[in-house]
Every structure is written in C-alpha cells, then in structure tokens.
PAMAR-450737 format. One line per field, with one value per residue: residue in one letter; y, z, x of N, C-alpha, C in turn. Coordinates in nm, 4 decimals, decimal comma. Layout:
N
res: [a ...]
n_yy: [Y ...]
n_zz: [Z ...]
n_xx: [X ...]
ca_yy: [Y ...]
ca_zz: [Z ...]
ca_xx: [X ...]
c_yy: [Y ...]
c_zz: [Z ...]
c_xx: [X ...]
//
This chain:
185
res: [x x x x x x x x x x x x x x x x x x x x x x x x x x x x x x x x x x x x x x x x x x x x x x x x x x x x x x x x x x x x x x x x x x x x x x x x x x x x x x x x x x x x x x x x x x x x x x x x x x x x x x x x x x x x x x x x x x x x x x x x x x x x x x x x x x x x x x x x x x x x x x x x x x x x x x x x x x x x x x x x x x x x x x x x x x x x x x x x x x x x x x x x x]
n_yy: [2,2639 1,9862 1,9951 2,0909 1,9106 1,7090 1,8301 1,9013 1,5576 1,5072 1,6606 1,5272 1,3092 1,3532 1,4727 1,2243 1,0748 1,2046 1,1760 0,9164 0,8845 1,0367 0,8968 0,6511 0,8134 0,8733 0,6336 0,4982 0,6709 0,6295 0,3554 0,4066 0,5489 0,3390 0,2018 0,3537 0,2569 -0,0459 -0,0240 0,0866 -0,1245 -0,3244 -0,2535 -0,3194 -0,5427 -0,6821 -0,6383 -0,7381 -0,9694 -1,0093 -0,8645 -1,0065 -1,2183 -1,1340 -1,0743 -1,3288 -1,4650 -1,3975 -1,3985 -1,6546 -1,7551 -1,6192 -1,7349 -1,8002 -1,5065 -1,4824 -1,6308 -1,5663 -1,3363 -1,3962 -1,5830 -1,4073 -1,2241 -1,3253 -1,4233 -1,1256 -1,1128 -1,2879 -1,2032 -1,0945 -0,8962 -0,4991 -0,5252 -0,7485 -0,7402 -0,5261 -0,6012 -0,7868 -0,7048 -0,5279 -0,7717 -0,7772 -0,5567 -0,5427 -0,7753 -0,7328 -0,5251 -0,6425 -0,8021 -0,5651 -0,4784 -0,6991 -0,7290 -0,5084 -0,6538 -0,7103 -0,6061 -0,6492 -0,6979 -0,4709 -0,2729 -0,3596 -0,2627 -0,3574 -0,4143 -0,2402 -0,0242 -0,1899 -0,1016 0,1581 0,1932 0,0470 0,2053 0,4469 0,3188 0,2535 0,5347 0,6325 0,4810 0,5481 0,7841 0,7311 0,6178 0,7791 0,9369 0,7148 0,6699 0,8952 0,9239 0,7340 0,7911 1,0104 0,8605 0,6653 0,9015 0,9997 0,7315 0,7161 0,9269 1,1201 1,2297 1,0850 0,7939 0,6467 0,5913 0,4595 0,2473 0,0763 0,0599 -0,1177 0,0062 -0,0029 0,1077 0,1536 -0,0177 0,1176 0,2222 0,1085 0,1188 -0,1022 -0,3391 -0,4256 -0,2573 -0,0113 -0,0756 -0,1152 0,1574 0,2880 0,1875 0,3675 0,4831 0,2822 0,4672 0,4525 0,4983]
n_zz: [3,4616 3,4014 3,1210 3,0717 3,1466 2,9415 2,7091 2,7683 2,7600 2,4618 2,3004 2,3776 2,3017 2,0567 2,0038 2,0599 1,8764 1,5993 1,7140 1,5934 1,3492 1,2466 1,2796 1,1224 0,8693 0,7802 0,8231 0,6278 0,4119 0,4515 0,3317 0,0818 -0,0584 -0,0211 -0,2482 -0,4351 -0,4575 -0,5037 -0,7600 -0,8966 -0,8342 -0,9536 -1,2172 -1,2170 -1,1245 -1,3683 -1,5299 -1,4597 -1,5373 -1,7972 -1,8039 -1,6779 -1,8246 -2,0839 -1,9384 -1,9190 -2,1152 -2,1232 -1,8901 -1,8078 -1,5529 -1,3283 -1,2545 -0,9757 -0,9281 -1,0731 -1,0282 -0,7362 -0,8005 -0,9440 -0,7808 -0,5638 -0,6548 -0,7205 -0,4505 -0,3985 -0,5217 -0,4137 -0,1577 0,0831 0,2944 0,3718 0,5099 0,4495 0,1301 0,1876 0,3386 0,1384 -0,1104 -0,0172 -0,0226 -0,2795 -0,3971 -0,3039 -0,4146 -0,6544 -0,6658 -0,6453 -0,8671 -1,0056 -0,9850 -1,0264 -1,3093 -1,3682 -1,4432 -1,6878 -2,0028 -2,2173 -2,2100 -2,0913 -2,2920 -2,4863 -2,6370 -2,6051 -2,3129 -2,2205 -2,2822 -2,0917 -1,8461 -1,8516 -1,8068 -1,5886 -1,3924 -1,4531 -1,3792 -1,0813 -0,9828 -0,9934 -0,8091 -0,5928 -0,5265 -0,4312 -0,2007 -0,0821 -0,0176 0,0670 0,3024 0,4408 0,5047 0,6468 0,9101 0,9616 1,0172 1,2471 1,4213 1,4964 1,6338 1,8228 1,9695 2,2865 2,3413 2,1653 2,1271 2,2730 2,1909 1,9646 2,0249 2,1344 1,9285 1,8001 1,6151 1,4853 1,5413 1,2512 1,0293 0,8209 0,4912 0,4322 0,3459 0,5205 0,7130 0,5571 0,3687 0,4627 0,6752 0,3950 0,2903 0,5181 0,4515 0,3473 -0,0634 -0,3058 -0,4226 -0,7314 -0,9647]
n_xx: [-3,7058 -3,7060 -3,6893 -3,5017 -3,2866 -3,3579 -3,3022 -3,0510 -2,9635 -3,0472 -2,8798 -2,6385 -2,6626 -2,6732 -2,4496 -2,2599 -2,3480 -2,2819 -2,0115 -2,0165 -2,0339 -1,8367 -1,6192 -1,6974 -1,7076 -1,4584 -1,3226 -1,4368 -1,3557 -1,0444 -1,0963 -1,1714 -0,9441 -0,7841 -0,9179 -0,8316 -0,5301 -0,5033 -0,6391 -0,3900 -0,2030 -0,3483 -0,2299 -0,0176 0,0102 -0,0168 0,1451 0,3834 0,3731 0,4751 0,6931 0,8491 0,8473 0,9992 1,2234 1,3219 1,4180 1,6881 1,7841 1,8638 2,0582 1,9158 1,7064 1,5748 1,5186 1,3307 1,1424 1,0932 0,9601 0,7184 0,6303 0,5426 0,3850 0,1469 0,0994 0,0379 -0,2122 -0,3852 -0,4193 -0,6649 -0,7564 -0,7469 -0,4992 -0,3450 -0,2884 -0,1146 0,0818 0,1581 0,1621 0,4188 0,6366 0,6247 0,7211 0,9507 1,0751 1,0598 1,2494 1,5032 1,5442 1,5373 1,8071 1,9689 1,9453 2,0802 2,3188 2,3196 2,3571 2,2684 1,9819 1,9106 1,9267 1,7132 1,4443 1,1928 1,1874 1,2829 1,0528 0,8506 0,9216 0,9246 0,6551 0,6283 0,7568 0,5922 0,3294 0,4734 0,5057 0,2419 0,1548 0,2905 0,2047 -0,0708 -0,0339 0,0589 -0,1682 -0,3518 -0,2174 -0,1920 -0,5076 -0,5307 -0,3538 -0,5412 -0,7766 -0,6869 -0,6271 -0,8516 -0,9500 -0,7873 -0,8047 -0,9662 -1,2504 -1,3410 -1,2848 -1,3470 -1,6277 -1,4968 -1,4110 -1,6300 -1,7712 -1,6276 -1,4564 -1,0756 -0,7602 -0,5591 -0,3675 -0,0262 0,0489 0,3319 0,6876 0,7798 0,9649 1,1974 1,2046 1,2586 1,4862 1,6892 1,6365 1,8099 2,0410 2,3696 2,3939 2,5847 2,8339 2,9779 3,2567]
ca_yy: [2,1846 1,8351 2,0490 2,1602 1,7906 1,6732 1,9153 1,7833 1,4204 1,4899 1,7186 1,4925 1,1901 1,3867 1,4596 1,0765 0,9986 1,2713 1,1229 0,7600 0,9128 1,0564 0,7654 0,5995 0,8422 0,8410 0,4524 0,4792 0,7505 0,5643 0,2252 0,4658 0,5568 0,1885 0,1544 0,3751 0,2030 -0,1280 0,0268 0,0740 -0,2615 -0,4126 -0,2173 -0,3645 -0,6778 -0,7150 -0,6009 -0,8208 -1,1315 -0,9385 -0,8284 -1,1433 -1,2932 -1,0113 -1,1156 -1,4730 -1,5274 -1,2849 -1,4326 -1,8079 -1,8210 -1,5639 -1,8264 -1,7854 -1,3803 -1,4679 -1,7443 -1,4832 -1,2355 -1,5128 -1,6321 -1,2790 -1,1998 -1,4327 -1,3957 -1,0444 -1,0882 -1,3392 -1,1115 -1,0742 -0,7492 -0,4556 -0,5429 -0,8593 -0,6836 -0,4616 -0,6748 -0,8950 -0,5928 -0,4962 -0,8528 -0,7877 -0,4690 -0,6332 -0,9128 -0,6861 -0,4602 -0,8195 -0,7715 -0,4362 -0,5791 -0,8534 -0,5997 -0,4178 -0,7148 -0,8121 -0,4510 -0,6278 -0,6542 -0,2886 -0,1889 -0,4125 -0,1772 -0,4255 -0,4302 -0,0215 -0,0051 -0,1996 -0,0794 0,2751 0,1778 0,0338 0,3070 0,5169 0,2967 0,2972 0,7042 0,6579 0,3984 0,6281 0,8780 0,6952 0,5432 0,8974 0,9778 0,6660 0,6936 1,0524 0,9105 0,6339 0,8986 1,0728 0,7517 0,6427 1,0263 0,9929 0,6268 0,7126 1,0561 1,1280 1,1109 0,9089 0,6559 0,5752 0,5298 0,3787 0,0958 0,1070 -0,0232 -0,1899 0,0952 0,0153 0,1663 0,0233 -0,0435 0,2298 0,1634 0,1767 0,0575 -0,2648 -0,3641 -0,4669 -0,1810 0,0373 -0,1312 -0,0568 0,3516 0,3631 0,2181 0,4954 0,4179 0,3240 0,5709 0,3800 0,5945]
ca_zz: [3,4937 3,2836 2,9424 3,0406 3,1517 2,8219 2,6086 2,7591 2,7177 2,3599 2,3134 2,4131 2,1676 1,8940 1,9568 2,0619 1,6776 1,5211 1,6507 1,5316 1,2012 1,1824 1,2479 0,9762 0,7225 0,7978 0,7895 0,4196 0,3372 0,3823 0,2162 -0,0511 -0,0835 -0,0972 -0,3578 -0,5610 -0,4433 -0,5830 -0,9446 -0,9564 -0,7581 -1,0346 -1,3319 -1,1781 -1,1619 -1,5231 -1,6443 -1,4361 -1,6147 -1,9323 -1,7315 -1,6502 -1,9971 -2,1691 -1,8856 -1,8878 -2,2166 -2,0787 -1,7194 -1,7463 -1,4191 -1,2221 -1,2017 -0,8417 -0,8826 -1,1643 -0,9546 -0,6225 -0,8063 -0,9216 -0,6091 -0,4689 -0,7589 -0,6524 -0,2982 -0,3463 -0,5963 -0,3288 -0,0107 0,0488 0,3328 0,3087 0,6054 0,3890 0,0692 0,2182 0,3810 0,0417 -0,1865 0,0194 -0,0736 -0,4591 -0,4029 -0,2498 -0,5143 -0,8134 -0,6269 -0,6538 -1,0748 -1,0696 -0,9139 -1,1171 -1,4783 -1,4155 -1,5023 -1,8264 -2,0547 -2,3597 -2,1688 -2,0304 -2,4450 -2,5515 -2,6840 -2,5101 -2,1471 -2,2064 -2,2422 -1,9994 -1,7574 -1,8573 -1,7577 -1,4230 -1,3311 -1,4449 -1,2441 -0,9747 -0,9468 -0,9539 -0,6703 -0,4779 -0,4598 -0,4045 -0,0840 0,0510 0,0392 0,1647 0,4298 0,5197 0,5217 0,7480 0,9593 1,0289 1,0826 1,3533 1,5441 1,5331 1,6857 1,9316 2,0759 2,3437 2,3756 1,9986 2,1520 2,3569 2,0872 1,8730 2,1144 2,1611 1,8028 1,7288 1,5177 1,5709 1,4506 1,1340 0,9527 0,7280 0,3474 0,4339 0,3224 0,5552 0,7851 0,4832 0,2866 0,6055 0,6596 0,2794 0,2862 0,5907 0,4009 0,1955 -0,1676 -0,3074 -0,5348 -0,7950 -1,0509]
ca_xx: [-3,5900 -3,7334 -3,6873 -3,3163 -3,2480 -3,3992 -3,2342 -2,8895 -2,9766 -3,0880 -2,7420 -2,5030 -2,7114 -2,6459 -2,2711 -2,2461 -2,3847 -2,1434 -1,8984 -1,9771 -2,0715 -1,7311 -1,5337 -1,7721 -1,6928 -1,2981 -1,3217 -1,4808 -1,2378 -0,9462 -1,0680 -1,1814 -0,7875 -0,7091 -0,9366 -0,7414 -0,4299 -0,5722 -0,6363 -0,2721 -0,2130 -0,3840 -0,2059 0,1330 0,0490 -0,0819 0,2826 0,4410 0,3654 0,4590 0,8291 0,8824 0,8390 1,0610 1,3983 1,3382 1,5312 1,7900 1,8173 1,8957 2,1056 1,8366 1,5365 1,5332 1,4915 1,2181 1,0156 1,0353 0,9048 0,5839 0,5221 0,5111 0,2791 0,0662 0,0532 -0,0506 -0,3014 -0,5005 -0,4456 -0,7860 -0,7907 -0,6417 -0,3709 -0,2945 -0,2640 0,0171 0,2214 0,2181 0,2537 0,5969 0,7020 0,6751 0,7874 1,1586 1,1238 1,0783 1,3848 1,5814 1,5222 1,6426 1,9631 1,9926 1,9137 2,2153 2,4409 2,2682 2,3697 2,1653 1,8195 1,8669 1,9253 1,6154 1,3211 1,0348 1,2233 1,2704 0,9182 0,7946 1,0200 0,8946 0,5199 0,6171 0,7931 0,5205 0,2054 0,4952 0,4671 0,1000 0,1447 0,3342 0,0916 -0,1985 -0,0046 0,0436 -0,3373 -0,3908 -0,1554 -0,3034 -0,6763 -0,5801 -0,3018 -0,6455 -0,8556 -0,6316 -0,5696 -1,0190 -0,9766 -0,7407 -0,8259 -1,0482 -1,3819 -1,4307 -1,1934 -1,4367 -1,7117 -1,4526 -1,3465 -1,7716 -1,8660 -1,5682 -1,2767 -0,9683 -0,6214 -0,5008 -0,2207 -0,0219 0,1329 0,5032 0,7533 0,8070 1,1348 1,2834 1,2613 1,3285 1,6487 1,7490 1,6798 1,8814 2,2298 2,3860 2,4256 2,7198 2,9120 3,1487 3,3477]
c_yy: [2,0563 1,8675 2,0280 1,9783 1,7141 1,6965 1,8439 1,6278 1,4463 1,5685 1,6151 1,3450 1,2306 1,4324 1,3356 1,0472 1,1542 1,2330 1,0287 0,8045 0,9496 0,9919 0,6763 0,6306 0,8381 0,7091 0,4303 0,5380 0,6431 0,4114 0,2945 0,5082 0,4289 0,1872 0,2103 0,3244 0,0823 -0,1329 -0,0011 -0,0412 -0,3826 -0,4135 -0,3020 -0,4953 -0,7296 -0,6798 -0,6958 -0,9518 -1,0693 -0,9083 -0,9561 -1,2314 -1,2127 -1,0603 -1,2213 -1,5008 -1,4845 -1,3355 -1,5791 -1,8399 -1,7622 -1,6292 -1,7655 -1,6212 -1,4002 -1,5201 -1,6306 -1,3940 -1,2714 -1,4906 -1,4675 -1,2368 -1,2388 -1,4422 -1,2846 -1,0200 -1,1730 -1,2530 -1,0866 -0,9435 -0,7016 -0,4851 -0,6386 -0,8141 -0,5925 -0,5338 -0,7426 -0,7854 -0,4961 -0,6133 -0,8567 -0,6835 -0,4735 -0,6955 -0,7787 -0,5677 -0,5395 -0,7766 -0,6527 -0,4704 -0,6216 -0,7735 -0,5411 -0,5015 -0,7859 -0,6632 -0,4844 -0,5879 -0,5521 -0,1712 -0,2591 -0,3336 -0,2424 -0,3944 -0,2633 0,0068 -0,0314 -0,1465 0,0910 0,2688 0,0986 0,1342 0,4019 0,4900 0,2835 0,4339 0,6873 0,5963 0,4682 0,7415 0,8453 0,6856 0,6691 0,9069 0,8999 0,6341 0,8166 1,0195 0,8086 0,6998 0,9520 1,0031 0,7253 0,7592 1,0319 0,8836 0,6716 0,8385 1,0525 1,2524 1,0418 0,8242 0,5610 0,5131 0,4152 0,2061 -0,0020 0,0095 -0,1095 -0,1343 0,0797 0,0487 0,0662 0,0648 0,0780 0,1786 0,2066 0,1081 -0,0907 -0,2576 -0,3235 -0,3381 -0,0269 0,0719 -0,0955 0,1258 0,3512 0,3061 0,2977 0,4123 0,4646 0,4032 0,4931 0,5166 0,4938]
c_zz: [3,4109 3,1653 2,9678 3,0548 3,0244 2,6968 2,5905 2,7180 2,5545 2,2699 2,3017 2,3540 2,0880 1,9125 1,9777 1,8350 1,6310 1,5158 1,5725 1,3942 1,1628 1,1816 1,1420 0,8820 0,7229 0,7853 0,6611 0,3395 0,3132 0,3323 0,0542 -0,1539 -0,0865 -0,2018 -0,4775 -0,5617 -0,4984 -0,7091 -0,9911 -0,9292 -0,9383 -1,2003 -1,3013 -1,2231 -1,3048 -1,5689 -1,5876 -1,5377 -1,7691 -1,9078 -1,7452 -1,7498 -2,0763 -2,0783 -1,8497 -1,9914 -2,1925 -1,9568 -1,6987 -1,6084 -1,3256 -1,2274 -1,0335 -0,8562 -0,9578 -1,1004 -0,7878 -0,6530 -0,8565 -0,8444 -0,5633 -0,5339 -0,7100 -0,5260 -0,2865 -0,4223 -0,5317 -0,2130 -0,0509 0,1576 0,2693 0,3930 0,4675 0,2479 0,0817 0,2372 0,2064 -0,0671 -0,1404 -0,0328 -0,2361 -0,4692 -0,3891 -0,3906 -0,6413 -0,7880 -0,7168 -0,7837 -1,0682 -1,0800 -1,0457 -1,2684 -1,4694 -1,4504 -1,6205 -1,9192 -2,2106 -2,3705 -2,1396 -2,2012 -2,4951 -2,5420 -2,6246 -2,3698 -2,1419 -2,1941 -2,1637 -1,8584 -1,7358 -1,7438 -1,6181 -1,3630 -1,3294 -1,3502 -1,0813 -0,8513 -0,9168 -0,8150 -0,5563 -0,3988 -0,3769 -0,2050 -0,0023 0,0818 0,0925 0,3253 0,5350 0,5627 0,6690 0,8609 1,0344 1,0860 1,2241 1,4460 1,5535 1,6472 1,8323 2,0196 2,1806 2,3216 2,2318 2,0400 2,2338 2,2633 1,9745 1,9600 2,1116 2,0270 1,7276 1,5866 1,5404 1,4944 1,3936 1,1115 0,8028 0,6183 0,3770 0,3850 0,3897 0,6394 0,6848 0,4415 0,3711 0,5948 0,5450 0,2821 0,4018 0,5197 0,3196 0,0578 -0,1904 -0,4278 -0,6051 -0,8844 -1,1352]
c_xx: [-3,5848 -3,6666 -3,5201 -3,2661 -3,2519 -3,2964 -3,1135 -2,8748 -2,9584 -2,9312 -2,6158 -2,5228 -2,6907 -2,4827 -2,2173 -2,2491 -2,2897 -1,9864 -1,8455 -1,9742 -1,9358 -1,6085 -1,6234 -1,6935 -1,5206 -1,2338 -1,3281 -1,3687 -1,1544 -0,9664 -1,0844 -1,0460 -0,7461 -0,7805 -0,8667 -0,5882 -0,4492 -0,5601 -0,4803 -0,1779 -0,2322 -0,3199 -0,0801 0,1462 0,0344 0,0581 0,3747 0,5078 0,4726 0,6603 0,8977 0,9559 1,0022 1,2176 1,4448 1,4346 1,6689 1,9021 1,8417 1,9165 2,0242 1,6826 1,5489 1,4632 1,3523 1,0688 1,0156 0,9773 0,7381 0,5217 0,4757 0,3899 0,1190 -0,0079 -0,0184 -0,1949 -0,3971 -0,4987 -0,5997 -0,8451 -0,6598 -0,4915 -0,2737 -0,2096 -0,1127 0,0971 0,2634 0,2872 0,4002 0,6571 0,7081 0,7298 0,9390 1,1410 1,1649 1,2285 1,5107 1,6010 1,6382 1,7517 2,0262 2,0098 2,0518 2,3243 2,3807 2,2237 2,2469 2,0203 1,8066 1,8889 1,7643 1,4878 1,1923 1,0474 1,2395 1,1487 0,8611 0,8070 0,9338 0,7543 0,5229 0,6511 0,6691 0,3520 0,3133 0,4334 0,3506 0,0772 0,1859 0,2279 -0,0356 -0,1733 0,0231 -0,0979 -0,3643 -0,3257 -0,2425 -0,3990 -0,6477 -0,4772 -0,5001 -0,7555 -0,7961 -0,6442 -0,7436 -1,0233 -0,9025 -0,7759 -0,9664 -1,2008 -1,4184 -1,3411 -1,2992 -1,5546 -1,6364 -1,4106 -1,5419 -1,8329 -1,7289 -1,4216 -1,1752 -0,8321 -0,5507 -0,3792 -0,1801 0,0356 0,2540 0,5816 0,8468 0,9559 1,1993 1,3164 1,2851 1,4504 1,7338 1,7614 1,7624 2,0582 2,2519 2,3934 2,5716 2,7611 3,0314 3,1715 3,4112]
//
C-alpha cells in the first residue's frame, strides 16, 4: 500500500514539473518569435532615418508628419519589454501610415528613383514583419491557451505566467480596417 501511495506522489511530481516545463518552453518560444520580430524591427528602423531624409526636401509643409514619424522612431527604439515595444511599434506603424498619406500629394517624390527604392525595402522588411508577427502571435496564442487552461493555470498563476499581450494591430489601426476604402474614378 506505501509503494502504490509513493508511486502516486512521485506520478503526479512529475506531471506537476511537465507542466511547469511546458509553460517554460512556450514562454521561450514566443520571446524566441519576438526575437525574430526585432531583427525586422531593427531593419525598419535603420531605413527610416534614410526615408525621412529622401521626403524632407519634398515635404516642406509636412514637418509635423516628418517629426511624428521621429519621435515615434524613437520611442520604439527605447521600449525596453516586449509589451512596450508593441504598443510603440503600432505608433510608427500609424505615423509612417501618416507619410503614405501625405506621398500621394507630392507626384515628383513618388517618381524619384531613391524614394522608389526605399519605399521598395520597407515594403519588403514590412512583408517580413508581417510574418514574423503571425508566428509570434501563434507562439504567444498558445502561451496564453497553456496559462489559462486547467490544471497549468494553476501552476502558471503558481510561479508567476501570466497571459500576454498579442502583435495587433492597435485601436487605431482597428478602427482604420473597419472603414471601407474609398474608390475615386
């Protein structure tokens, strides 16, 4: 009767530690998916400055769109978690929107062979950005449905896991996919 008692004790310690282990590795996962969100985080901002430069001679009267898209710069290049990081990278994400905007009433900068290029290579670490932000969506999607389900909710509340934050697109940019676009002719 000791052994069988034993057995269970020793049973139900090792699915205890499986589970912590697998909120561990689901925790690592998805910072491991920010870190590749980051990489392309970091390719963005490096063209920025470079964007910037290239529609300043262009943009006299859009200082304001040029200096929000700065500061935003800025802000997300100190975020120092990943919560922080998101929220700030939705705000350069709006600002640098703002640009687009603003680009379509200036037909010389949208012909100019530097602003075509650069333009090309945001778009293209965009795409990469996009992706990254599904996997890391997914990783942390599956972090959270570990944190919250029963019985690892209980271990997770236990050492301290708690359901994070996803890469979305923000109120703001929310609010924008739900107006239609407009159709001129």
């Amino acid at each position: 009767m000791v052994i069988v008692i034993i057995a269970l004790v020793v049973i139900i310690i090792l699915w205890l530690v499986s589970l912590y282990n697998r909120l561990v590795r689901l925790r690592n996962n998805r910072e491991n998916a920010f870190a590749d969100i980051d990489v392309q985080l970091r390719q963005r901002h490096d063209l920025i400055p470079q964007l910037v430069e290239s529609v300043r001679g262009y943009m006299k009267h859009e200082s304001t769109v040029l200096t929000d898209i700065t500061n935003a710069r800025a802000n997300a290049m100190k975020a120092g978690t990943i919560d922080e990081k998101i929220l700030a990278e939705n705000q350069l994400t709006a600002a640098l929107r703002g640009l687009q905007v603003a680009v379509e009433a200036y037909p010389d900068l949208k012909a100019s062979q530097n602003f075509l290029q650069l333009q090309s290579e945001i778009s293209d670490v965009e795409n990469k950005l996009a992706a990254a932000r599904r996997y890391f969506n997914s990783a942390t999607k599956e972090y959270n449905v570990a944190v919250e389900v029963f019985p690892s909710n209980i271990i997770a509340g236990s050492y301290g896991f708690k359901k994070e934050m996803m890469f979305d697109l923000g109120e703001e940019g929310r609010e924008k996919m739900e107006i239609p676009p407009e159709i001129k002719f």
